[in-house]
C-alpha positions as CSV (number, residue, x, y, z in Angstrom):
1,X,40.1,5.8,65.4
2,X,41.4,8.7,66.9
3,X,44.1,10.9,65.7
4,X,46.8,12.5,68.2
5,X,47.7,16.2,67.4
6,X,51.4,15.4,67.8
7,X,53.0,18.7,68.3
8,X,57.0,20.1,66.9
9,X,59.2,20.0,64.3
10,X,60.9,17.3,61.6
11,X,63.6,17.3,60.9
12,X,63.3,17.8,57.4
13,X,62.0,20.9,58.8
14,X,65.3,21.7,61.3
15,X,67.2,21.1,58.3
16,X,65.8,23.4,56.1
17,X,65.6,26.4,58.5
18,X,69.5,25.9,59.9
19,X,70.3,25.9,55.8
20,X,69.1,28.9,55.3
21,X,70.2,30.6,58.7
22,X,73.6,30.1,57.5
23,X,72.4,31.5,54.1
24,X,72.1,34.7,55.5
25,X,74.8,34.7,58.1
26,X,77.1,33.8,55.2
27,X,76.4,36.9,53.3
28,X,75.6,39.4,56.3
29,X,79.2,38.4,56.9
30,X,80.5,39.0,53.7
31,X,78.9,42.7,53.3
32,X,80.4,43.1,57.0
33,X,83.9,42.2,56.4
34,X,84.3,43.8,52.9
35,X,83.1,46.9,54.5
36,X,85.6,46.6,57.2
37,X,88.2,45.9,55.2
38,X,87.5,49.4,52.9
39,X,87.2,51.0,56.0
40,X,90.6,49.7,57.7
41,X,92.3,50.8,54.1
42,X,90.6,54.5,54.2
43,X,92.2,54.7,57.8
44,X,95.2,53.7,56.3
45,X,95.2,56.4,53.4
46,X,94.0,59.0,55.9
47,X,97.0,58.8,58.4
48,X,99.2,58.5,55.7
49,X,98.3,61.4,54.3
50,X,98.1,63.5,58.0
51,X,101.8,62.0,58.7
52,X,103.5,63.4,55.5
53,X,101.4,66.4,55.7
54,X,102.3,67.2,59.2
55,X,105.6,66.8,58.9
56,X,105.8,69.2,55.8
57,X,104.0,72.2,57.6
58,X,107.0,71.5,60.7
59,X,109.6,71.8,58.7
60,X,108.1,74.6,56.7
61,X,107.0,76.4,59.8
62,X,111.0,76.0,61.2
63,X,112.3,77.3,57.8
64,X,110.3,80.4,58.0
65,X,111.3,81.7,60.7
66,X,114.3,82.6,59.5
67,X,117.4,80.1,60.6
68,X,120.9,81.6,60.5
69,X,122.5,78.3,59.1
70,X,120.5,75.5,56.8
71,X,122.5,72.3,55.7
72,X,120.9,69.3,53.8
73,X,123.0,66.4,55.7
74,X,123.1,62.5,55.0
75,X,123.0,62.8,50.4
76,X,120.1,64.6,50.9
77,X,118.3,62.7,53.2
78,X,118.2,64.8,56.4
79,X,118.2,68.4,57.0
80,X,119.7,70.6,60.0
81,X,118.8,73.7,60.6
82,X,120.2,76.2,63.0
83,X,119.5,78.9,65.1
84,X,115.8,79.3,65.1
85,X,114.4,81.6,67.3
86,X,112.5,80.5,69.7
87,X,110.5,82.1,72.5
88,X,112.8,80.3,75.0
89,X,115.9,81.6,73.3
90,X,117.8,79.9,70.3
91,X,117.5,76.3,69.0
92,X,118.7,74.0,66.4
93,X,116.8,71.4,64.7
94,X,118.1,68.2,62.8
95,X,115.4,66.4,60.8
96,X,116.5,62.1,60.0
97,X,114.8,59.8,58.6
98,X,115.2,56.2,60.2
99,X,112.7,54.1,58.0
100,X,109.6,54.0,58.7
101,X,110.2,57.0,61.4
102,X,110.8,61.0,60.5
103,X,113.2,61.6,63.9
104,X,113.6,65.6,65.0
105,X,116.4,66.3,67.3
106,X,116.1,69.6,69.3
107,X,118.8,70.9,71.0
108,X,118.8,74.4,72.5
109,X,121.8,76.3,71.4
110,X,123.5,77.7,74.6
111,X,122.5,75.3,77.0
112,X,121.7,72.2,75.9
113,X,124.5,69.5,75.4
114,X,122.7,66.5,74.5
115,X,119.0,67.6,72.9
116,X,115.9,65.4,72.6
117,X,115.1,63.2,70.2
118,X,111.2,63.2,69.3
119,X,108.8,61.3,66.2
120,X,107.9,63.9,63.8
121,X,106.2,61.2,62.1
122,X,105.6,57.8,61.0
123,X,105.4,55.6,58.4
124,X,107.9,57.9,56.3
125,X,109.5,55.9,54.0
126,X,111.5,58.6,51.7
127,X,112.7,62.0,52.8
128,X,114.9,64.0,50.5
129,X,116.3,67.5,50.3
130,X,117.5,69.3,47.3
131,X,118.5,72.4,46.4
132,X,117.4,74.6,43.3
133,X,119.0,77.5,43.2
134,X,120.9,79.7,45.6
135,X,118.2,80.0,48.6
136,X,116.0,78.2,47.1
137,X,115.5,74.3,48.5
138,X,112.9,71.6,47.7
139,X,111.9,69.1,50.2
140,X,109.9,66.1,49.1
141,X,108.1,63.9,51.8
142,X,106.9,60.0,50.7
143,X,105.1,58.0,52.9
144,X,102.9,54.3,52.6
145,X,101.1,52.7,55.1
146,X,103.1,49.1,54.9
147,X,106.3,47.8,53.7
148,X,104.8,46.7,50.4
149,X,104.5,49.9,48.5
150,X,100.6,50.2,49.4
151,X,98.6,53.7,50.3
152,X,101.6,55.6,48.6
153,X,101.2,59.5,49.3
154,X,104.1,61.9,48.4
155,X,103.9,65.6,49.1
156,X,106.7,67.8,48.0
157,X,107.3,71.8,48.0
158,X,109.5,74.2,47.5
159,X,110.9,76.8,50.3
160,X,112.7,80.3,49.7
161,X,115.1,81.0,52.2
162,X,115.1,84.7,52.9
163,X,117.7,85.0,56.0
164,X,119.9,81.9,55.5
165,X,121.7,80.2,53.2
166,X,121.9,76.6,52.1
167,X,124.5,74.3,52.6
168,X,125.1,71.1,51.7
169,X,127.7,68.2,53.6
C-alpha cells in the first residue's frame, strides 16, 4: 500500500494561526492607540500652555512701552490701552475676550476709523484685569483645551505702569 504525501494545511491548523494573529494585532493595537491618545493630550497641554503664554508676553510687551491712557473695560474682563508708540506712528489696542477666543483690536490713532480685529489667541477661557494699587495692575490669563475644564493652564502676573495710569469703566 502506498502512502500519498498529501501536501497543506487543516484547518485545525488555519484556525489556530488566524487566533493568534488577532492575538497580537489586538494588543499591538492597544499599545498603539493608548500611545496616541497620551500623545494627542500632550499636544493639547502644549498649545495650551503656548496660547496663554503668548498672549501674556503681547500684552506685557504693549504695556511696557509706555501707553498714555490704560482702562480695564467690560468688569474686568478686557483691557484698552492707548497711545502706544509705534514705529508707524500712534496706536490703540483693546484686548476682549469672546470665549474661547482672546480678540485684539488695533486701531491707529490719527488715521484709522474702523481698526482690525485679529486672534491673539485661542482657547482662552478666562481673562481678567485688576488693579492693585495705583499703577500697579494684575492680569491673569486661563486657558483649557475643551469645554470640559480639561488641560487647565492659568498664568497670571503683575505689571508696573511707569508712564500711565489705570483706569477703570
Amino acid at each position: 500500500m502506498v502512502v500519498k504525501q498529501e501536501e497543506g494545511f487543516t484547518l485545525i491548523e488555519l484556525i489556530v494561526t488566524l487566533a493568534i494573529l488577532g492575538v497580537v494585532i489586538g494588543v499591538y493595537s492597544l499599545l498603539y492607540y493608548s500611545g496616541y491618545k497620551s500623545f494627542v493630550s500632550t499636544q493639547n497641554n502644549v498649545d495650551v500652555e503656548q496660547n496663554v503664554r503668548i498672549a501674556m508676553n503681547y500684552i506685557v510687551s504693549l504695556l511696557e512701552k509706555g501707553p498714555s491712557e490704560v482702562e480695564i473695560i467690560d468688569n474686568g474682563c478686557g483691557l484698552s490701552i492707548k497711545k502706544v508708540l509705534t514705529k508707524e506712528g500712534y496706536r490703540d489696542y483693546k484686548i476682549t475676550l469672546e470665549s474661547p477666543i482672546l480678540y485684539i483690536h488695533i486701531k491707529e490713532s490719527d488715521t484709522d476709523s474702523r481698526g482690525s480685529k485679529l486672534q491673539l489667541a485661542v482657547n482662552i477661557y478666562d481673562f481678567k484685569v485688576t488693579t492693585k494699587n495705583g499703577n500697579m495692575m494684575n492680569i491673569e490669563i486661563t486657558g483649557q483645551s475643551d469645554d470640559k475644564g480639561s488641560n487647565r493652564f492659568s498664568l497670571s502676573t503683575e505689571v508696573f505702569l511707569r508712564k500711565s495710569d489705570i483706569n477703570v469703566k
